[in-house]
matplotlib code that plots the C-alpha trace (Angstrom):
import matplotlib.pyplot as plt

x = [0.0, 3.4, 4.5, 1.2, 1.4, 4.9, 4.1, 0.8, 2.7, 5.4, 2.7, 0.6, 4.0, 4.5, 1.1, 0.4, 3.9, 4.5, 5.0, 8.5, 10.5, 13.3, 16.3, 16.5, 19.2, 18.9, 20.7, 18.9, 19.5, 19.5, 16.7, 13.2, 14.0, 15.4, 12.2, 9.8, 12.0, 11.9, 8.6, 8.2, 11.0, 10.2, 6.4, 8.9, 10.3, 7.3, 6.2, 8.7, 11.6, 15.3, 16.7, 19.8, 20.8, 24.0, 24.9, 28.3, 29.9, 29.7, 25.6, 23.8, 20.7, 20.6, 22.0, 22.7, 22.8, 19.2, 17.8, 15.9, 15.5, 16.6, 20.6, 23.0, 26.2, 28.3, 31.2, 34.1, 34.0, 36.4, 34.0, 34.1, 30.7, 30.9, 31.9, 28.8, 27.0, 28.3, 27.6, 24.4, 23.3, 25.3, 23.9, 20.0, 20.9, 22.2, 19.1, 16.7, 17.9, 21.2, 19.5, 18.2, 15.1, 14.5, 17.2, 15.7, 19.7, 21.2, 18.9, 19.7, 23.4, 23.1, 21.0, 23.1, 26.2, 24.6, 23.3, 27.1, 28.3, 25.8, 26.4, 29.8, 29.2, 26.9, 29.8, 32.2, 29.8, 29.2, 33.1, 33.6, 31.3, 31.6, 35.7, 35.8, 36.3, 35.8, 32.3, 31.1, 32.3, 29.9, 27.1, 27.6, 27.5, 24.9, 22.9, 20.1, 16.7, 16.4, 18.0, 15.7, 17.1, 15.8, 15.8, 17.3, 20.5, 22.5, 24.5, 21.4, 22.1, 25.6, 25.0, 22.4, 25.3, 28.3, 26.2, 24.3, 26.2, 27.0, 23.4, 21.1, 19.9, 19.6, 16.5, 16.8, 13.2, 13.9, 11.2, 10.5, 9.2, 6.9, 5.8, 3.0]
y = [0.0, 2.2, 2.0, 2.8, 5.4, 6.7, 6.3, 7.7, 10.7, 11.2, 10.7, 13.9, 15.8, 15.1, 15.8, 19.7, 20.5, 24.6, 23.4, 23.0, 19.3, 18.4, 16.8, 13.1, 11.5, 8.3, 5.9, 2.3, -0.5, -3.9, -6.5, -6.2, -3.0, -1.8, -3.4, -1.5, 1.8, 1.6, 1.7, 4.9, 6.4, 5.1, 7.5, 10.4, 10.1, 9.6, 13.4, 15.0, 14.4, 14.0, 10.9, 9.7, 6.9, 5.9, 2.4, 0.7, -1.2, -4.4, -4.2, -6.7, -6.2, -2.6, -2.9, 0.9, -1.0, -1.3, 1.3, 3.4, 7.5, 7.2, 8.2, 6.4, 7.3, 4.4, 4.2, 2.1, 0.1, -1.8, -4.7, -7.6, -8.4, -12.2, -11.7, -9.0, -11.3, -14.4, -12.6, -11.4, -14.8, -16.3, -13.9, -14.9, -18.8, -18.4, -16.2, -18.7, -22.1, -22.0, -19.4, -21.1, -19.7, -21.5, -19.3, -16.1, -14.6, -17.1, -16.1, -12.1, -12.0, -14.8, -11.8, -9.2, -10.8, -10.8, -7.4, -6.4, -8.2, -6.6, -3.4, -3.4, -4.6, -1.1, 0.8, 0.3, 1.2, 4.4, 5.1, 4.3, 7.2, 9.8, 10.0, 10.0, 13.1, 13.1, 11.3, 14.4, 17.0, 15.7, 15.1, 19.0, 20.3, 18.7, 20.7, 17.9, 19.1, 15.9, 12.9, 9.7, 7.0, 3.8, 3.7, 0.0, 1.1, 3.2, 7.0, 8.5, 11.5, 11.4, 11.6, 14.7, 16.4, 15.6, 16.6, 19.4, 22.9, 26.2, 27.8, 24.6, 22.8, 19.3, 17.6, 13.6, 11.7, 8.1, 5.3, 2.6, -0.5, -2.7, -6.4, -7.4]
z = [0.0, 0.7, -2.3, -4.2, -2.1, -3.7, -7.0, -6.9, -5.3, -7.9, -10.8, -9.4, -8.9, -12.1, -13.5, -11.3, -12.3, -13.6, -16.8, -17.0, -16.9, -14.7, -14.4, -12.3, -11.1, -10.5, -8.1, -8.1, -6.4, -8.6, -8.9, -8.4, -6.9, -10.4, -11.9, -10.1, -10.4, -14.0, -14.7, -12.8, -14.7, -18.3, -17.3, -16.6, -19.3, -21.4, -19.6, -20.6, -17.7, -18.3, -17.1, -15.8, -14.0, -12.5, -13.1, -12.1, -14.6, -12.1, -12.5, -13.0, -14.4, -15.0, -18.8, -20.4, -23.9, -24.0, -26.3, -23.8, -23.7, -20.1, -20.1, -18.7, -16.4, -16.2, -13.5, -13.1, -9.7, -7.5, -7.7, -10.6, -12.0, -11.3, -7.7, -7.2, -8.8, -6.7, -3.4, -4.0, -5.0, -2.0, 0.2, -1.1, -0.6, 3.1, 4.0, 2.2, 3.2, 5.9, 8.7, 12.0, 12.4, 15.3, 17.5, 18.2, 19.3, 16.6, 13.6, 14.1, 14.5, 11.7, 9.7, 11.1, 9.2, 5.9, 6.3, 7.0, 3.7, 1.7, 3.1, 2.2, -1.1, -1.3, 0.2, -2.2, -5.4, -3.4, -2.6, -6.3, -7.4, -4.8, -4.7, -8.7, -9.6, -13.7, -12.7, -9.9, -11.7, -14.9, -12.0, -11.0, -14.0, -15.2, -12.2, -11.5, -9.9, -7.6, -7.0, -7.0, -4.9, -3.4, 0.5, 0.5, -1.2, 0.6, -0.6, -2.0, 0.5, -0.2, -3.9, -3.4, -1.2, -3.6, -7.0, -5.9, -7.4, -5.9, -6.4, -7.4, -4.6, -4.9, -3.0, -2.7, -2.6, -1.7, -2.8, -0.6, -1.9, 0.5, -1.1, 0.6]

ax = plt.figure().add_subplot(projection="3d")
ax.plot(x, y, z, "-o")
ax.set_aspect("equal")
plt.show()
C-alpha cells in the first residue's frame, strides 16, 4: 500500500507540475528494486523528464545497452561483476535455506552478518562514485533538480550532497518498496 502510495505521489507531482521538466538523477539499487523503479521512470520520461541513471559497470541487471531514452552514467567500480554477482546470490541462498530460524539470538546475529556483507558490497559502489572526480564533476554540471534514490541502497544522500552545485539545490526523494 506504501509503495502505491509513492508512485501515486510522484505521478501527481508530475502531472500539477509549472510546466517545465526536470532533471533526475537516479541511483537504483538492482533487482526487483530496479524493476519497479523503471517503470516509474520510463512514465517520466514519457512526460517529458530528463533521465539519468548511475549504473556501475559491475551491474547486473541494470544494462545501459538497451535502447531506452533514459541516459546512462556508467562508472568504473572496484567490484568484478561475477563476484557482485556471486555474493548477492550467495547472500540470497544463506538467508533462504542456511539461517536457523528457530534461535531467536542465533537467527539475528546470523542476519546481522549478511546485512554487513551486503552493506559493504553497497559501500564500495558508493566510494567508487563519490571520490571520482571526472564522474562528480559531470554530475555538477549537469545541475540535476532531484535525486531519485531507493531507501534499500545506501548513498542516496551522499550523492544529493556531492552533485548538488554552488546555487542549485539538490532535494533527494527516496522510494521505498513494501511487497505485501
Amino acid at each position: 500500500m506504501k509503495s502505491m502510495s509513492n508512485i501515486l505521489l510522484i505521478q501527481l507531482s508530475c502531472h500539477f507540475s509549472s510546466g517545465s521538466c526536470g532533471k533526475v538523477l537516479v541511483w537504483p539499487t538492482e533487482y526487483s528494486h530496479w524493476m519497479n523503479i523503471k517503470t516509474i521512470l520510463d512514465e517520466l520520461v514519457w512526460r517529458g523528464h530528463k533521465m539519468t541513471v548511475l549504473s556501475s559497470l559491475a551491474s547486473i541487471i541494470i544494462h545501459p545497452s538497451k535502447s531506452s531514452a533514459i541516459r546512462f552514467e556508467v562508472y568504473p567500480t572496484s567490484l568484478i561483476k561475477n563476484n557482485f554477482e556471486g555474493l548477492v546470490v550467495k547472500l540470497i541462498n544463506r538467508w533462504i535455506y542456511d539461517l536457523q530460524k528457530d534461535a531467536f539470538w542465533s537467527y539475528f546475529s546470523q542476519a546481522q552478518e549478511l546485512f554487513w556483507e551486503s552493506t559493504d558490497c553497497v559501500n564500495n559502489l558508493c566510494k567508487d562514485v563519490v571520490l571520482n572526480k571526472k564522474i562528480t564533476t559531470k554530475l555538477q554540471e549537469s545541475k540535476f533538480d532531484v535525486v531519485l534514490a531507493d531507501a534499500l541502497g545506501a548513498c542516496g544522500e551522499l550523492l544529493a550532497e556531492h552533485v548538488k552545485g554552488m546555487l542549485n539545490t539538490c532535494p533527494l526523494l527516496t522510494v521505498s518498496w513494501l511487497h505485501t
